[in-house]
C-alpha positions in Angstrom: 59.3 -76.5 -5.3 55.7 -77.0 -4.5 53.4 -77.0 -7.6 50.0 -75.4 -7.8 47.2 -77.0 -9.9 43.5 -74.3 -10.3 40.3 -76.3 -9.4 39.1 -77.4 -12.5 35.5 -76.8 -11.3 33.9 -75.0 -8.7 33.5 -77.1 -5.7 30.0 -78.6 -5.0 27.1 -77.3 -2.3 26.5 -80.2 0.1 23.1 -82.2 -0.7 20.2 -80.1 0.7 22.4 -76.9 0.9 19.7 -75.1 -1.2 16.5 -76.4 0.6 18.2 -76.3 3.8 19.9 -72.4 3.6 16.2 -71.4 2.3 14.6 -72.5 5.5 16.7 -71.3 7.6 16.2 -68.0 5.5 12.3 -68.6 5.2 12.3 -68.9 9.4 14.2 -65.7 9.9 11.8 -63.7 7.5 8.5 -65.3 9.2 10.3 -64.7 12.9 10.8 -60.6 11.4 7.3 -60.7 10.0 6.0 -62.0 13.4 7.9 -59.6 15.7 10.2 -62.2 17.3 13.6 -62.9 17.9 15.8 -64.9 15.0 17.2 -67.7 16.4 20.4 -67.2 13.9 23.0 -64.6 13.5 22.2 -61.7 11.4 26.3 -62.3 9.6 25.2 -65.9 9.0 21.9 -65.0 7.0 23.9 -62.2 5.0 26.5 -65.3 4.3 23.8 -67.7 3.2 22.5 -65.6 1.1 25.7 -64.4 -0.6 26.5 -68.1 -1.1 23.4 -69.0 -3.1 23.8 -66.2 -4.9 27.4 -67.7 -5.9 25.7 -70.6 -7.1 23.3 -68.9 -9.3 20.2 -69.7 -7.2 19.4 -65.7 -7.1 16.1 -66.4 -9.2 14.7 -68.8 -7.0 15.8 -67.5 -4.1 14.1 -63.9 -5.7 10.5 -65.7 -6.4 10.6 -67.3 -2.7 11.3 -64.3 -1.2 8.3 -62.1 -3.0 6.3 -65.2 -2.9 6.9 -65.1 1.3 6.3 -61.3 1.3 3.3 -61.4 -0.8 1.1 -64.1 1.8 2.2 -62.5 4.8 1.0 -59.0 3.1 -2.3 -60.6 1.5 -2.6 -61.6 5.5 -2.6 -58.3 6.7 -5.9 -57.6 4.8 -7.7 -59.9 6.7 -7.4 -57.8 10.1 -9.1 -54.8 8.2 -12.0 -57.0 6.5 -12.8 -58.0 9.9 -12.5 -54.0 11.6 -16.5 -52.9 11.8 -16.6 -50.6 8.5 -19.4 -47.7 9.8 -21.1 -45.8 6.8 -20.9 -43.2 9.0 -18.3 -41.1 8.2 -18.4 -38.7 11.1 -17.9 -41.3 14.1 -14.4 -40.3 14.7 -13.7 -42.1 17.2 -13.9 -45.2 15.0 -12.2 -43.7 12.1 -9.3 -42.8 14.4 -8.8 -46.1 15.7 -8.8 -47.5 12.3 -6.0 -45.2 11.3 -4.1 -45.6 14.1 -4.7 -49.6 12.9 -3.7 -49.3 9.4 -0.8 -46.8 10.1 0.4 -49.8 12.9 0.1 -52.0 10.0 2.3 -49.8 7.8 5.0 -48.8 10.0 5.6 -52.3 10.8 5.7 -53.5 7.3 8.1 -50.6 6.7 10.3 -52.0 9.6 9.8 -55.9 8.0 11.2 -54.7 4.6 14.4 -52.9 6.3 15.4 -55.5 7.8 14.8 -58.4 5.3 16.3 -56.0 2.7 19.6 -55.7 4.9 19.9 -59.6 5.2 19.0 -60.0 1.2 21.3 -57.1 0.3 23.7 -59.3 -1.5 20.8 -60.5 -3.3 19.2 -57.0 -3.9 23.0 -55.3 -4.9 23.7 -58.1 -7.3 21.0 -60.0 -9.0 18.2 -57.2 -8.5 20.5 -54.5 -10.0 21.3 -56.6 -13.2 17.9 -56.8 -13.9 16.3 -53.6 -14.5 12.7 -54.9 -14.2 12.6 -56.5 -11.1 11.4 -54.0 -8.0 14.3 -53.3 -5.6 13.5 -55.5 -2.5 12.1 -52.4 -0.9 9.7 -51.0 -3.9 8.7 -54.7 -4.3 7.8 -54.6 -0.3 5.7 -51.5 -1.6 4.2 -52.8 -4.5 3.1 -55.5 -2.3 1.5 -53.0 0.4 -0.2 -51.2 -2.5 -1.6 -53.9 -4.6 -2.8 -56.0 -1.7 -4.0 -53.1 1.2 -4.1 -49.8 -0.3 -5.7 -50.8 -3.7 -8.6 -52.6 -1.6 -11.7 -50.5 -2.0 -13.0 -50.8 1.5 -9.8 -50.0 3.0 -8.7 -47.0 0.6 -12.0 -45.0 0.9 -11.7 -45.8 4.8 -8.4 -44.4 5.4 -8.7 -41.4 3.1 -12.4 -40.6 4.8 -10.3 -41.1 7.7 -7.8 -38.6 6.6 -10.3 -35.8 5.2 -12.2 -35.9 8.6 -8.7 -35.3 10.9 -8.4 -32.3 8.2 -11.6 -30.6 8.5 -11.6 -31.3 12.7 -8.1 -29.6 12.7 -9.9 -26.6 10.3 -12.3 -25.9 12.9 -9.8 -25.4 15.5 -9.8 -28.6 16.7 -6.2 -30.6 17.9 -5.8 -33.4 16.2 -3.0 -36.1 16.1 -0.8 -34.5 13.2 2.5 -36.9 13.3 -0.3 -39.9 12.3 -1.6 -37.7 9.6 2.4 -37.2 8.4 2.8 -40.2 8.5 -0.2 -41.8 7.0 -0.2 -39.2 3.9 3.4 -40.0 3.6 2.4 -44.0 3.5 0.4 -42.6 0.5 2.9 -40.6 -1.1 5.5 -43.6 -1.5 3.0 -45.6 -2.7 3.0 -43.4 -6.0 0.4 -42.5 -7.6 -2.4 -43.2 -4.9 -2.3 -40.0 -3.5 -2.1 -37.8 -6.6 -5.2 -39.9 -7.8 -7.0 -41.0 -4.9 -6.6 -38.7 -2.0 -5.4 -35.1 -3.4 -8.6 -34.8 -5.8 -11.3 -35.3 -3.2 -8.8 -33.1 -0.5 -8.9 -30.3 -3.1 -12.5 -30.7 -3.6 -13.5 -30.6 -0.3 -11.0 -27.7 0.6 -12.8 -25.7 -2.4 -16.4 -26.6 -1.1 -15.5 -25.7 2.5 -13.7 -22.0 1.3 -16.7 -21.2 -0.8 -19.1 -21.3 1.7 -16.8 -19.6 4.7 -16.1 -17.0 2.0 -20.3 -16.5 1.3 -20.9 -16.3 5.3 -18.1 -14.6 7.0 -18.5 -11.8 3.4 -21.5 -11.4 5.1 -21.1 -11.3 8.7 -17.7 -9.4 9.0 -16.3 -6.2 8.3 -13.2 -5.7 6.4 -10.3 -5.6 8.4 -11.9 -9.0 10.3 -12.2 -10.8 7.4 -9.1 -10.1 5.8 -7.5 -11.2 8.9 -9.4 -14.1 8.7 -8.2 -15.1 5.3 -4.3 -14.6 6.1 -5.1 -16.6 9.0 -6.1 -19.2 7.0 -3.4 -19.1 3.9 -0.7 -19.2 7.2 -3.0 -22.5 8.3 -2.7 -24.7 5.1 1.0 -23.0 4.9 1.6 -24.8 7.8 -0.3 -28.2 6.6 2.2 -28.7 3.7 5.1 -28.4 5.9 3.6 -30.5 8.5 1.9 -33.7 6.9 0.9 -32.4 3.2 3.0 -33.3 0.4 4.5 -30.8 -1.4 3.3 -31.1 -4.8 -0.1 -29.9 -3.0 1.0 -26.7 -1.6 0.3 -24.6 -5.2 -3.2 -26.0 -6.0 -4.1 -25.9 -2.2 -3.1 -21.8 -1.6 -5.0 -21.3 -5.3 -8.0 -22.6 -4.1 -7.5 -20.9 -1.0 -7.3 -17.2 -2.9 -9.7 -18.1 -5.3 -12.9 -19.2 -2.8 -11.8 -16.5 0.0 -10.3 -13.8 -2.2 -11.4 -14.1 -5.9 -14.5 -14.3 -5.5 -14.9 -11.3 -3.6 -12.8 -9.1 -4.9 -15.6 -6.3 -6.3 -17.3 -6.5 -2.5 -14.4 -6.7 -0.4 -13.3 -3.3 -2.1 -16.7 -1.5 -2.3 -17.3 -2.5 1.2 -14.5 -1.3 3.1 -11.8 -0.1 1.2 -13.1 3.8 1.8 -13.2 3.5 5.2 -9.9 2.0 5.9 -8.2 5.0 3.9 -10.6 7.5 5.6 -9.1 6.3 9.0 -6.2 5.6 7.4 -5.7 1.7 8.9 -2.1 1.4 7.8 -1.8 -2.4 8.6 -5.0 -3.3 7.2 -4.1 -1.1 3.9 -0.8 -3.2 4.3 -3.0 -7.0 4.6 -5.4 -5.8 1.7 -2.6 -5.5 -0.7 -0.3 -8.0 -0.3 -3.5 -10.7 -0.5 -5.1 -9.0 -3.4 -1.3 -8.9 -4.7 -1.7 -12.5 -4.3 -4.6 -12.8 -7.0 -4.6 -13.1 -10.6 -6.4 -9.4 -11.4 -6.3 -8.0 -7.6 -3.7 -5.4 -8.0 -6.0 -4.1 -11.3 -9.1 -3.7 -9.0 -7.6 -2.4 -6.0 -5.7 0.3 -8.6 -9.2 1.1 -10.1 -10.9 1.7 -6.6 -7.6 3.3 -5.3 -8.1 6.1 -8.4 -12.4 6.6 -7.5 -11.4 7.1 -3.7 -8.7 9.9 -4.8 -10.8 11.7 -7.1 -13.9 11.3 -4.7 -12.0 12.6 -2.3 -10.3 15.2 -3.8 -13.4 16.2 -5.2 -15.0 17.6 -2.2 -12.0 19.1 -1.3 -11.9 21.6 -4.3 -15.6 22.0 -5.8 -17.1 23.3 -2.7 -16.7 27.1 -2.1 -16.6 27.0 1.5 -13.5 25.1 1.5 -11.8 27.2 -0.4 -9.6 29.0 3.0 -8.2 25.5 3.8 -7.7 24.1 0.1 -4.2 24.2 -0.4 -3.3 22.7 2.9 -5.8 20.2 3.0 -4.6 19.3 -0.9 -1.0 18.8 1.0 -2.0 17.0 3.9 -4.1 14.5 1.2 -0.9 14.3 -0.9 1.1 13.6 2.3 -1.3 11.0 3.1 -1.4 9.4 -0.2 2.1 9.2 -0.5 2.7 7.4 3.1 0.0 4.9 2.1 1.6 4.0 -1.2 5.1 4.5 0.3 4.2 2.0 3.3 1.2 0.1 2.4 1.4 -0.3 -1.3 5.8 -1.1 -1.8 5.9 2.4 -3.7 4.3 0.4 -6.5 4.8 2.3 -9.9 1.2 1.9 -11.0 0.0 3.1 -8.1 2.1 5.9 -7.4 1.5 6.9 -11.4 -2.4 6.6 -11.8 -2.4 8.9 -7.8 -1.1 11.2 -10.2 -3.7 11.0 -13.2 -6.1 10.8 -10.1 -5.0 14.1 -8.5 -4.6 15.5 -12.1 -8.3 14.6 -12.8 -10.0 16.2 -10.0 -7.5 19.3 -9.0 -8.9 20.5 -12.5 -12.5 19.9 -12.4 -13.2 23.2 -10.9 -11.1 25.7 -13.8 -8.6 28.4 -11.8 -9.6 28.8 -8.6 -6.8 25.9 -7.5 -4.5 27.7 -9.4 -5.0 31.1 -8.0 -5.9 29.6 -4.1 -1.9 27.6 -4.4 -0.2 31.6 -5.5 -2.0 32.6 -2.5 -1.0 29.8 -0.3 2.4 30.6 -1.7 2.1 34.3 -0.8 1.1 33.2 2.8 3.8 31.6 3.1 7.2 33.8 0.9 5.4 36.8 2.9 7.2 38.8 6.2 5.8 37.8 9.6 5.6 34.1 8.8 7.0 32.9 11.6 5.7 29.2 10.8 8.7 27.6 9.3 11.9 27.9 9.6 13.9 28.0 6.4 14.3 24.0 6.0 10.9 23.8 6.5 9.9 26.3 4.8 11.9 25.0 2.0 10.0 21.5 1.9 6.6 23.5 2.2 7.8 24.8 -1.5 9.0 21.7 -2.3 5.3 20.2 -1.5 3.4 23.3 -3.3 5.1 22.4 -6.3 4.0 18.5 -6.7 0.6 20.1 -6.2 1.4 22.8 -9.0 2.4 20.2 -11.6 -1.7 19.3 -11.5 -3.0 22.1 -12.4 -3.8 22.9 -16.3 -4.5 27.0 -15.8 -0.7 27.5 -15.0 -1.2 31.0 -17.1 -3.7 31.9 -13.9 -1.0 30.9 -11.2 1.5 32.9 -12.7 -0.8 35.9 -12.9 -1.5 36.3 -9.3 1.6 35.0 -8.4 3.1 37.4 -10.1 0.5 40.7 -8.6 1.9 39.1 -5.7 5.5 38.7 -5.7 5.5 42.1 -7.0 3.7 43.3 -3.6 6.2 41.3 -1.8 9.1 43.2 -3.5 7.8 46.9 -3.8 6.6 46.9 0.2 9.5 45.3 1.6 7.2 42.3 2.9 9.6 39.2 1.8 10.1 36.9 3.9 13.4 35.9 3.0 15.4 36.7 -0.5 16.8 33.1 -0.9 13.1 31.3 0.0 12.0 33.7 -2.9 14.7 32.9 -5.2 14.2 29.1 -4.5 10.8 29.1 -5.5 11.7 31.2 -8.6 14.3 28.4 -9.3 12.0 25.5 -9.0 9.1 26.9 -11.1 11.9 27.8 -14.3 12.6 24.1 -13.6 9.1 23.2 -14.0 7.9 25.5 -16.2 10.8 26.6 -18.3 12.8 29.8 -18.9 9.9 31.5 -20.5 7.4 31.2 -17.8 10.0 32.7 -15.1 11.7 35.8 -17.6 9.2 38.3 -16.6 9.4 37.1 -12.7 13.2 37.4 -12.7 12.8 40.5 -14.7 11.1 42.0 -11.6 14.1 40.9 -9.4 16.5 42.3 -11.6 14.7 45.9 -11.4 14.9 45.8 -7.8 18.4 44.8 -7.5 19.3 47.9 -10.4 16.9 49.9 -8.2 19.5 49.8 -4.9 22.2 50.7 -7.3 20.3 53.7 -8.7 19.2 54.8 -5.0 22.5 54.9 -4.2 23.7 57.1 -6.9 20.8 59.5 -6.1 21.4 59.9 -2.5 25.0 61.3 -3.4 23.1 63.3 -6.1 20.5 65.3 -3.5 23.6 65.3 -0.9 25.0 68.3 -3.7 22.3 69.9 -3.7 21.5 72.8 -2.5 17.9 72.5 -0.5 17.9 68.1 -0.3 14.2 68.9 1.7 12.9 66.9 4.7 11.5 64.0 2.9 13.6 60.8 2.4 13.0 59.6 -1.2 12.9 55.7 -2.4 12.1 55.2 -6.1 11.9 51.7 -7.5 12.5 51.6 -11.3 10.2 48.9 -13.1 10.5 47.7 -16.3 6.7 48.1 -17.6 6.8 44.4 -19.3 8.0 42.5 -16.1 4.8 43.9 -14.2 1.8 43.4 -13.6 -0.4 45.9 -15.4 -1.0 48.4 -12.8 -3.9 51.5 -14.0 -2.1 55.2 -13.7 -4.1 57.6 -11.2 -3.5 61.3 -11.2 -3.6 62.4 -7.4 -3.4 65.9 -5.7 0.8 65.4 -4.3 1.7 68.1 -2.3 4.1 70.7 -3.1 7.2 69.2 -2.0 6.6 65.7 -3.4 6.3 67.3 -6.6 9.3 69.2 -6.5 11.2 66.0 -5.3 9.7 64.1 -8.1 11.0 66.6 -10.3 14.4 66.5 -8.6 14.7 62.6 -9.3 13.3 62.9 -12.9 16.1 64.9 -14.0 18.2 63.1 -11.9 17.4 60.0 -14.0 16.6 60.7 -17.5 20.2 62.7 -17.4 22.0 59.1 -17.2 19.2 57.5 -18.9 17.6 59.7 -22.4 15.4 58.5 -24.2 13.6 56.6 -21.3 9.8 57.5 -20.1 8.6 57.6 -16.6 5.3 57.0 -15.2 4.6 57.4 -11.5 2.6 54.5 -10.3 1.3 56.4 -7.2 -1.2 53.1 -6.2 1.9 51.4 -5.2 3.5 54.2 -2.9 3.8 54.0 0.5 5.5 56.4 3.2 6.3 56.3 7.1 4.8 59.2 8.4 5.4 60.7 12.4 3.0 61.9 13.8 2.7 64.0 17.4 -0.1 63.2 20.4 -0.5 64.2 23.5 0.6 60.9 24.6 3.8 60.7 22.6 5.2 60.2 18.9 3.8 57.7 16.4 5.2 56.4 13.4 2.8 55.1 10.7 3.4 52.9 7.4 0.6 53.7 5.1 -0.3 54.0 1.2 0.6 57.1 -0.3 -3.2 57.9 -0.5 -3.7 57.2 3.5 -0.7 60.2 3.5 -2.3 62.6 1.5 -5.8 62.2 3.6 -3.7 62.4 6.9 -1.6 65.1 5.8 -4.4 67.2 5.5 -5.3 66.9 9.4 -1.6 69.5 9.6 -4.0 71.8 8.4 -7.6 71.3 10.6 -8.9 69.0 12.9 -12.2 68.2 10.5 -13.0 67.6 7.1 -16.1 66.2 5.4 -15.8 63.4 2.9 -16.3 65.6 -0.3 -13.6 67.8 1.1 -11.1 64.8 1.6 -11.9 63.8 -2.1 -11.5 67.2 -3.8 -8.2 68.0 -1.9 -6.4 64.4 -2.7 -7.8 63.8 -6.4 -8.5 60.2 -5.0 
């Protein structure tokens, strides 16, 4: 058995150790600081210092280490005391080389500390740590760089004049060195606060000084679309600057001052200069640029809205006060909508303001002139629910309807619509002349959807009396097919409820003989399945299909039954005088 005794105490460092490991340390440092090679191994340093550390020398060895830092920085100053400070500060040429001087100067200080940190790492995880008011070695290495180069006057105003003239070249298109501008501004960013306080303040200013006059002269000496352009062009450019060599704290008060010189301040004159004419030639992408940089600025969207509503109602204005217009209204109203709808759709992100005050705009102007709209849109719809429109097919015709009825919502005299829509639709149904029965019946549905039941009961009213009509026709046909003389003339009565129609003025005319009788026939046809019922014959709405011999052939004709009772009269002579016409017919 082999006993064990602990050291009582810790063994003893050799005489000198102290002195001796510090300037062997002190050498390596000054060899790092002066670029050359250390003469000992990097695993030896690390050692020494761990050892002294052991022995509670980290203080000292703490103080030595600043203290060596400190005159090697304080040094450094000397080189840029001695640099030929112009008062110029346009001679860029010597600012440049001073920049590229004091960014030499940083790097290799930056170099110095990471690798005197990574041999006084023991010293830094132990010692440093434990004390939470001593600088890491590397924010003392910064400290030192700020209090003794940076903080000097001379050299601070130097390098940041320096700085702001690499800017504004690069601003006026030309190329400038930007990875020593990232790296300079980021030599001033981790020396805290000095460029918050000492370059941002003056970079701002001069941004906002530089903005505010391009904003005045190219206001001026542009149109529109160009200088719009121009300003995107320039938000894209200090963009870019953040990302490339600003920090990025700047990036919100740069853009704002950006908007606010080139955009805010124009606002009012960018809109009453150009904003007409880029919806008159509706410039899609330039309607596109102006909103999304207004949309950028406090209060933008509100006076683009406000000019967006003056350029409606202008517009639509002329469209429906002037008389002369009044053949192309309704379309040109739809092709407007159309138009106004893309540009919101496409240009303005089918913004709910916008697409809402487009309607108070449309609302606004479609009623300055009273009815005519009103009455012009029944006729449009006419034109289009009448036979022979070969136009549209049924889809299209469909989202003609659908297009007529945005339009309709406008209008305040909806009482006039319906009027001569009705006088209409009625001639539509009583000639024959509807285009389709559905198209009809589609329109029918959407204004009862609009309008209500109560605007649409008379209209589906007159429907109903031409569908009982057929039935009724039917029944009388089997009724003249038992009788005894049915006569040569093919009878159609429509049945009309005298509330569903439009108030139509009785005429007494001269029929001949065998109308009358056939009138007769059908009256007691009728009131003998329906007593108690008057009739009244509306002759202004009859017509007839009447053939006719020439020499050159039969001819049928579709006329009004008071064209038939003038041409009937020519089976009986070749000439009669006007009076004679007039007296005979009773028209």
């Amino acid at each position: 058995q082999l006993p064990v005794s602990s050291f009582t105490e810790r063994p003893k460092l050799p005489d000198n150790y102290t002195q001796d490991t510090w300037q062997k340390l002190h050498e390596a440092v000054g060899a790092i600081q002066s670029s050359i090679s250390i003469k000992y191994n990097l695993e030896e340093l690390y050692q020494a210092v761990e050892n002294l550390c052991s022995y509670k020398v980290s203080a000292t060895l703490y103080k030595q280490l600043r203290q060596v830092c400190e005159d090697h920085v304080k040094a450094q100053i000397l080189q840029f005391r001695e640099y030929p400070f112009l008062v110029h500060r346009n001679d860029s040429l010597d600012s440049l080389l001073f920049l590229k001087k004091i960014n030499k100067c940083w790097q290799d200080h930056c170099r110095q500390m990471i690798m005197i940190r990574s041999i006084f790492l023991f010293l830094d995880r132990t010692y440093v740590l434990q004390n939470s008011m001593l600088p890491s070695i590397w924010d003392m290495g910064l400290e030192l760089f700020r209090n003794h180069v940076i903080s000097d006057k001379q050299v601070q105003n130097k390098t940041i004049d320096g700085i702001l003239l690499l800017i504004e070249r690069e601003r006026n298109g030309e190329a400038v060195d930007r990875s020593l501008l990232r790296s300079l501004l980021s030599m001033l960013s981790d020396l805290q606060q000095v460029y918050k306080e000492s370059f941002e303040q003056r970079f701002l200013e001069e941004t906002n000084c530089l903005y505010a006059a391009e904003g005045q002269r190219l206001m001026q000496e542009r149109e529109v679309p160009e200088y719009l352009h121009h300003v995107n062009k320039r938000l894209e450019e200090e963009g870019d600057r953040v990302i490339t060599y600003l920090d990025h704290s700047t990036q919100k008060p740069l853009i704002a001052c950006v908007e606010k010189q080139l955009l805010g301040e124009h606002l009012s004159a960018i809109l009453q200069k150009g904003l007409d004419n880029l919806l008159d030639e509706n410039r899609i992408s330039d309607l596109t640029q102006t909103y999304q940089l207004f949309s950028r600025v406090k209060g933008g969207q509100q006076i683009l809205l406000q000019h967006w509503s003056e350029y409606i109602k202008n517009f639509g204005t002329t469209i429906v006060v002037n008389p002369e217009k009044d053949k192309d209204m309704v379309q040109e109203l739809l092709d407007f909508k159309d138009k106004v709808d893309h540009i919101i759709e496409v240009c303005f992100q089918k913004n709910e303001k916008f697409i809402n005050l487009m309607k108070e705009s449309f609302e606004t102007f479609i009623n300055k002139r009273p009815n005519k709209p009103a009455e012009l849109i029944a006729k449009y719809v006419d034109s289009k629910l009448r036979a022979g429109n070969k136009e549209a097919t049924d889809e299209e015709l469909e989202r003609i309807l659908d297009k007529i009825m945005i339009i309709f919502r406008f209008i305040h005299g909806k009482d006039v619509f319906e009027a001569f829509y009705k006088k209409d639709l009625a001639k539509r149904l009583l000639v024959g002349k509807s285009a389709s029965v559905d198209a009809e019946k589609s329109m029918l549905s959407k204004l009862k959807h609009e309008c209500g039941a109560a605007f649409t009961s008379k209209l589906e009213g007159m429907f109903k009396d031409m569908e009982l009509s057929k039935d009724v026709m039917v029944q009388f046909k089997q009724y003249m097919q038992n009788q005894s003389d049915p006569g040569n003339i093919d009878l159609t009565v429509n049945i009309l409820t005298m509330g569903y129609w439009p108030t139509y003025t009785p005429m007494e005319v001269h029929l001949n003989p065998e109308m009358i009788k056939l009138q007769e026939v059908f009256k007691t046809f009728y009131l003998g399945k329906h007593s108690g019922r008057k009739l009244q014959w509306q002759t202004t709405l009859g017509h007839a299909v009447l053939k006719a011999e020439f020499k050159e052939g039969k001819k049928e004709f579709q006329v009004s039954l008071f064209q038939t009772l003038v041409l009937l009269m020519f089976n009986e002579g070749d000439e009669f005088s006007f009076e004679e016409i007039k007296m005979a017919t009773g028209v």
